[in-house]
Steps between C-alpha positions, in 0.01 A plus 500: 500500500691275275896397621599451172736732374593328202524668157443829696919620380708269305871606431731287261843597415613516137825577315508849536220593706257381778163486419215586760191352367189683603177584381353763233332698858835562621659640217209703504531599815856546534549629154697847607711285742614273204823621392554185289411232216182411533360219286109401518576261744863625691660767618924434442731625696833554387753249715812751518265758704333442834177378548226717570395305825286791633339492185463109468367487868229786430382306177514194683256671782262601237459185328444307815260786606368400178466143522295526775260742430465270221399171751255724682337610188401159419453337883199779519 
C-alpha cells in the first residue's frame, strides 16, 4: 500500500467560504449528506457556520479507502 496521501482532501479557504476539494465519487457518495454548494470540483462551506468535521472525516475515510483500492487494482 502506497503512504502517499497527497491529493486524497485538499481544503483552501476563500473570502466567504472554505472550500473542500474532493472528487466526483464522493459527491456521489455523500450526495444526501451535502447540505451545501457544491461545484464540479468543491464542496463550500459557509465560514460563519461550523464545520461539518464528522462529515469531512467520513469523506476523508472514503477517499483514502479509495485511493488504495485504487494501488491494489493496478499492483495485481
Amino acid at each position: 500500500m502506497s503512504s502517499d496521501l497527497s491529493g486524497q482532501v485538499m481544503p483552501k479557504d476563500i473570502k466567504h467560504h472554505i472550500s473542500f476539494y474532493r472528487t466526483p465519487s464522493a459527491v456521489q457518495t455523500f450526495a444526501k449528506s451535502l447540505k451545501y454548494t457544491t461545484a464540479k470540483g468543491s464542496i463550500q462551506f459557509p465560514l460563519d457556520k461550523p464545520l461539518p468535521l464528522s462529515l469531512i472525516s467520513k469523506i476523508t475515510k472514503f477517499r483514502v479507502q479509495e485511493s488504495f483500492a485504487r494501488d491494489i487494482k493496478w499492483k495485481s
